[in-house]
C-alpha positions as CSV (number, residue, x, y, z in Angstrom):
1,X,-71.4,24.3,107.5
2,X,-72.0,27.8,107.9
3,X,-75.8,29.0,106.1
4,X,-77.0,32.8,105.5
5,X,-80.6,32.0,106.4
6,X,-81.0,30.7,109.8
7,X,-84.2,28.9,108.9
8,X,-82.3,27.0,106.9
9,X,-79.1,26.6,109.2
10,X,-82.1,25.3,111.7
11,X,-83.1,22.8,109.4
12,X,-80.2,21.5,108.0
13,X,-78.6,21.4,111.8
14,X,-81.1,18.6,112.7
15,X,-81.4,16.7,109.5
16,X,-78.1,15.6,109.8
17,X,-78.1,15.5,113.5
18,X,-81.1,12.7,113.4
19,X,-79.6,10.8,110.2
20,X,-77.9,7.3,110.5
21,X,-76.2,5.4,107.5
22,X,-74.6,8.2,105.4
23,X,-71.2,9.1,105.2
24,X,-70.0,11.4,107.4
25,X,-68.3,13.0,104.6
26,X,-71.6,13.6,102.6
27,X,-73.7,14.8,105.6
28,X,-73.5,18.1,104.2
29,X,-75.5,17.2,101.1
30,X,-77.6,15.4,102.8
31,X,-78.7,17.8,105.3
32,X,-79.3,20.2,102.0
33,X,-81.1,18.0,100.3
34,X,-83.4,17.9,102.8
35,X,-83.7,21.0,103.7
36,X,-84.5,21.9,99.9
37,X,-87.6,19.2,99.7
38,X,-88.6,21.3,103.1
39,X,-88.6,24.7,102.1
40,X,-89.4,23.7,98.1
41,X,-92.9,22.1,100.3
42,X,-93.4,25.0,102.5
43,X,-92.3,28.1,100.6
44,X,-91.9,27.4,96.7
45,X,-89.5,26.0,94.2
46,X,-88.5,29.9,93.3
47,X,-88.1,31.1,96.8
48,X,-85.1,32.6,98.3
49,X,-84.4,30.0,100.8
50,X,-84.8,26.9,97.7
51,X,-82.3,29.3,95.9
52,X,-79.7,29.8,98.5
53,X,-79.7,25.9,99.0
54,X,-79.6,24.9,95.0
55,X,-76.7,27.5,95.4
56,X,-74.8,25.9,97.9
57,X,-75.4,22.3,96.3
58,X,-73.8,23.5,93.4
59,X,-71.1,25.7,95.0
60,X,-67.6,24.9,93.9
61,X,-66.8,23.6,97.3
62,X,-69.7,21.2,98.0
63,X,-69.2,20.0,93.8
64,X,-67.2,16.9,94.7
65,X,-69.5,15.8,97.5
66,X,-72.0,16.5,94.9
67,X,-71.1,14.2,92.8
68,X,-70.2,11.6,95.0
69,X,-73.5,12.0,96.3
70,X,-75.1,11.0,93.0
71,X,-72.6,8.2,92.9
72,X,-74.1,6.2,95.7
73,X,-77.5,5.8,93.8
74,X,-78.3,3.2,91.1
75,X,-81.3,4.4,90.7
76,X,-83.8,7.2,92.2
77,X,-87.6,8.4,91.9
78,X,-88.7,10.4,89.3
79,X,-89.0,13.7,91.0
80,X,-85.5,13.1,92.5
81,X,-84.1,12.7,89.1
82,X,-85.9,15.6,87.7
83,X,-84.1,17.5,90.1
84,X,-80.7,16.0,89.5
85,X,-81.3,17.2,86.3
86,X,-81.6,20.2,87.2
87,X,-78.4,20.8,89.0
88,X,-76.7,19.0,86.3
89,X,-77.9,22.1,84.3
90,X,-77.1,24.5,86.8
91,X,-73.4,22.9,87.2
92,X,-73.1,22.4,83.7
93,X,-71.9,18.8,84.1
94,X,-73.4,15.4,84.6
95,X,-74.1,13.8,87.8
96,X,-74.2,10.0,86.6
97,X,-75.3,7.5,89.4
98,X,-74.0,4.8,89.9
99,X,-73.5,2.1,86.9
């Protein structure tokens, strides 16, 4: 995957190169979700870098894997829910987990 922000290309580059256990297929979320707990640490929940990631999570391309992210969960922690929440706001659609 191809990111503006080289910080974040960094990050996301290792996450998923370290990872074991998820899909190969979803590796792309993955290595965005982590880079967005990162930077959302470091920087802050309105910073550039948090915004270009929640935009590329919810880019019409990464959508499906977005989804079929969710889909893999039964159940989450709260702060991890809050924030599906909030890309289920910012997509406009629900992200159900898995029944």
């Amino acid at each position: 995957m191809k990111i503006n922000d080289l910080e974040i290309q960094r990050h996301y580059d290792r996450a998923i190169s370290v990872v074991k256990g998820i899909p190969e297929d979803l590796l792309p979320i993955f290595g965005l979700m982590d880079a967005y707990g990162w930077f959302k640490r470091t920087e802050a929940v309105d910073s550039a870098r948090v915004r270009e990631i929640t935009g590329l999570l919810t880019s019409q391309e990464l959508r499906p894997l977005l989804k079929a992210w969710y889909l893999r969960h039964d159940n989450m922690n709260p702060t991890a829910d809050t924030f599906r929440h909030t890309l289920e706001s910012l997509i406009g659609e629900e992200l159900p987990l898995k029944a």
